[in-house]
C-alpha positions in Angstrom: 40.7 80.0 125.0 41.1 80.9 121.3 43.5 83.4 122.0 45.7 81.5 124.3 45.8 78.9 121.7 46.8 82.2 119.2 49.6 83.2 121.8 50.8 79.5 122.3 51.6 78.7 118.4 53.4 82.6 117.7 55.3 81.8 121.2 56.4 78.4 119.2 57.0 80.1 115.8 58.8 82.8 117.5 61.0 80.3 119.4 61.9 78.6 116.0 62.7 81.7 114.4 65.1 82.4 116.8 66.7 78.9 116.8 66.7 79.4 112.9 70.7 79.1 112.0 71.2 81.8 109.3 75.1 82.9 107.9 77.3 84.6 105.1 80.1 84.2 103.2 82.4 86.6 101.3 85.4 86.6 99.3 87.5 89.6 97.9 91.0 90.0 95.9 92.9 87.9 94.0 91.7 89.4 90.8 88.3 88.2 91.1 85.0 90.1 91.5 83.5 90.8 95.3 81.6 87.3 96.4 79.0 86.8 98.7 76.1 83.8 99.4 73.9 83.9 102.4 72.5 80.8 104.2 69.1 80.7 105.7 68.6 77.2 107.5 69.4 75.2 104.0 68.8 77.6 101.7 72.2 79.4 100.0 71.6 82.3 98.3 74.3 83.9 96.0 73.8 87.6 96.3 77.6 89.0 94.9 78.2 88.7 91.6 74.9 89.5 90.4 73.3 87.5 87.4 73.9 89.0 84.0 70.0 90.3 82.8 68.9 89.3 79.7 69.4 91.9 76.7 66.6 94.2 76.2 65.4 95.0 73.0 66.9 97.8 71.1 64.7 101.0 71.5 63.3 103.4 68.6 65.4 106.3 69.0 63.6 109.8 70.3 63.0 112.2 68.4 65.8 115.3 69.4 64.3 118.3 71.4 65.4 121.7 70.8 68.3 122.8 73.2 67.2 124.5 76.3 68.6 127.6 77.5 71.1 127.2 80.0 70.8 129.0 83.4 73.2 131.1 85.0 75.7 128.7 87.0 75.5 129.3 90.6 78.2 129.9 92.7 80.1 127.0 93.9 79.6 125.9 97.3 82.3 123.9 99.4 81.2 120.3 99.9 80.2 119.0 103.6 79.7 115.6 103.3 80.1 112.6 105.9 83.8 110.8 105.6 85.4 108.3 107.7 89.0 109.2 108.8 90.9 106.8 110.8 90.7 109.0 114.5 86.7 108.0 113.8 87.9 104.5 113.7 89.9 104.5 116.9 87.1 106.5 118.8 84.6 103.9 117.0 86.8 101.1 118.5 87.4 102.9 122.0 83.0 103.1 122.2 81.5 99.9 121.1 84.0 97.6 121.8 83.1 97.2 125.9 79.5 96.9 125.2 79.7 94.4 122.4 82.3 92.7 124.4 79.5 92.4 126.9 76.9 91.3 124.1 78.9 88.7 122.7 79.8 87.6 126.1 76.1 86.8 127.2 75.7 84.9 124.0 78.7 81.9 125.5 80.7 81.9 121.6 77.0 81.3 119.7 78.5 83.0 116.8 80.5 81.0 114.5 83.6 82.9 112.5 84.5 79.9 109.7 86.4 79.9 107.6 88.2 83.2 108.6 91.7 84.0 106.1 93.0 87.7 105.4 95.8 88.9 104.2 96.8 92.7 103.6 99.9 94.1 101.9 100.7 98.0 103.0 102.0 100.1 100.2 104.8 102.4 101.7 105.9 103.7 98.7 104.1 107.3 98.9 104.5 107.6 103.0 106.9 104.9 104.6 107.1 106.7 107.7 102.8 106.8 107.8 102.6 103.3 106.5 105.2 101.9 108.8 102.9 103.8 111.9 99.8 102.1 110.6 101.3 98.7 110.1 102.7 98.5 114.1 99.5 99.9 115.3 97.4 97.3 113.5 99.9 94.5 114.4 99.2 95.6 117.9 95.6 95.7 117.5 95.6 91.9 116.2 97.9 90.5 118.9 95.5 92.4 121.4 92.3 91.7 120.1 92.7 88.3 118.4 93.0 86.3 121.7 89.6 88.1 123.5 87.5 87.9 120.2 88.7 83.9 120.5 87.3 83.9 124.2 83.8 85.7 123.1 83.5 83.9 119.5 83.8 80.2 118.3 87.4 81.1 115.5 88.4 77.4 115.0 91.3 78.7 112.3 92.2 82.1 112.0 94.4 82.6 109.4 95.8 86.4 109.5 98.4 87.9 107.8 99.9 91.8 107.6 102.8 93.0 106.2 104.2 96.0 104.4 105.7 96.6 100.8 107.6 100.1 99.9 108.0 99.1 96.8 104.5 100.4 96.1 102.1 102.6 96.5 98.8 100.8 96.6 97.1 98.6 99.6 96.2 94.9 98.3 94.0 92.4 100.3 92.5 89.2 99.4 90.7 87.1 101.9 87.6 85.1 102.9 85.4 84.8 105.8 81.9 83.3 106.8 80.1 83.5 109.7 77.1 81.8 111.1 74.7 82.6 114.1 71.1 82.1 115.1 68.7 84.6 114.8 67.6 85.0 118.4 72.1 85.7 119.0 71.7 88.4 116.2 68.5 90.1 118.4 70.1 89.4 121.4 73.7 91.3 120.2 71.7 93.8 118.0 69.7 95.4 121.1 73.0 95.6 123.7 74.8 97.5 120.7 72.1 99.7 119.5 72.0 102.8 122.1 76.1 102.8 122.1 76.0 102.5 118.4 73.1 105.4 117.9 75.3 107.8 120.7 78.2 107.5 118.5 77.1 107.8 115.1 75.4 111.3 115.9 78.7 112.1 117.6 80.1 111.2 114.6 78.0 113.0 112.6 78.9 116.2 114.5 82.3 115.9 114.2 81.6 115.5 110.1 79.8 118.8 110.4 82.5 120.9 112.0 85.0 119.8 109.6 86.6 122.4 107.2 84.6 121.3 104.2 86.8 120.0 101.2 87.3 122.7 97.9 87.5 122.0 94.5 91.3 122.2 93.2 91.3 125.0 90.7 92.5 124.1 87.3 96.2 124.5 86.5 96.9 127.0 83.5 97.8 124.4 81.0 94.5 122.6 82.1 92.4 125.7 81.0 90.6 126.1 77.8 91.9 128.9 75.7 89.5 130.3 73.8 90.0 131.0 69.9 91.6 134.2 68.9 89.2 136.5 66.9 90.7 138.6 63.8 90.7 141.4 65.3 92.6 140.3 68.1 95.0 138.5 65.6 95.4 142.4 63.9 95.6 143.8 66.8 98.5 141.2 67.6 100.3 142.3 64.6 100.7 145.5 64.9 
C-alpha cells in the first residue's frame, strides 16, 4: 500500500506542477539595455540587466615570464561555421509552422501573449530595392499570420508596427512583450514540436556544411605594414 500511497502524492505534485502558471517579460530599444524578468507562480525574477558584482580586490602583480618562442603560423583555413540566412528562415517557417499550429491548437489559447508592442524601422539607404522586398514580404507575413496566431493564442492588444526609412542605413526596433503559460501547455507544445524541430535543424545543419565557407579579406596595400628600410638598402637606393 506504501507505494500506492508514493504514486498517489507524485501524481498530485506532478498535477500542480503542471498547473503551476510561469511567464517572461522583455524589453529592447529605445536606448536602454536588453530587459528581461521571469515569473514563476509569484516569484519575479530579474534576469536582464545583470547586477553590478562587487569590486574585487586589486591583485599583486605576477611576476613577468620570459617570452616564449613563437611557432610557425599554420596555414589559414577558410571558416565553416553555422549562419542563419533568411532562405533558412522561410524554410524554418514553411516546417514548423503546421505542427505548432496543431500544438497550440490542442492547448484551446492556454498561452497568454501580454503586453505584445513592436515596432521596426527598415534602413534602405545601402539596398532600397532589397529593403523595399523585405518590408512587403514581412507586411505580408503579419497580415497573414497575425489573424491565425489570434485564433491559436489569447493576443488581447497587439500593437505592431513596420515601416521603412531610406534615409539610413541601419535597422532600429524597440518593443516589449510578455508571455505567460502553464507548465503542463509548455510540455504539452514542447513534445508536438520536438521531432519537426530535430528534422530541420540537422537539415539545416547540412545545408551550413555545403556552403562555400567565408575567406578572410586580404589586406589592402595601404593597410600593410612596411617594414623599415636597412642602410644598405637606403645606399643601395642612392645609387
Amino acid at each position: 500500500m506504501k507505494w500506492l500511497w508514493a504514486l498517489g502524492i507524485l501524481a498530485v505534485l506532478l498535477f500542480l506542477l503542471c498547473r503551476t502558471r510561469v511567464g517572461i517579460w522583455t524589453a529592447f530599444g529605445g536606448g536602454e539595455a536588453l530587459r528581461l524578468d521571469i515569473r514563476l507562480g509569484l516569484l519575479r525574477l530579474r534576469v536582464l540587466p545583470a547586477k553590478a558584482k562587487k569590486t574585487e580586490k586589486q591583485k599583486k602583480p605576477k611576476k613577468e615570464s620570459p617570452p616564449k618562442k613563437k611557432k610557425p603560423e599554420a596555414p589559414e583555413k577558410p571558416e565553416r561555421k553555422l549562419s542563419f540566412t533568411l532562405e533558412d528562415g522561410k524554410d524554418a517557417l514553411r516546417t514548423l509552422f503546421p505542427p505548432l499550429k496543431r500544438a497550440l491548437g490542442r492547448t484551446r489559447r492556454g498561452l497568454r501573449i501580454f503586453p505584445l508592442r513592436l515596432s521596426v524601422i527598415l534602413g534602405g539607404q545601402a539596398e532600397p530595392a532589397d529593403s523595399a522586398q523585405l518590408y512587403g514580404e514581412l507586411q505580408a507575413a503579419l497580415w497573414a499570420g497575425m489573424p491565425v496566431l489570434e485564433r491559436l493564442l489569447d493576443i488581447p492588444d497587439p500593437q505592431i508596427h513596420i515601416s521603412i526609412d531610406f534615409q539610413t542605413a541601419e535597422t532600429a526596433a524597440e518593443g516589449e512583450a510578455g508571455a505567460s503559460f502553464r507548465i503542463g501547455t509548455l510540455l504539452a507544445v514542447g513534445f508536438g514540436m520536438a521531432f519537426p524541430a530535430l528534422r530541420w535543424f540537422l537539415r539545416w545543419r547540412k545545408r551550413c556544411k555545403t556552403r562555400p565557407p567565408k575567406l578572410e579579406k586580404r589586406k589592402k596595400p595601404d593597410e600593410m605594414e612596411t617594414k623599415p628600410e636597412t642602410p644598405e638598402a637606403a645606399e643601395t637606393g642612392t645609387h
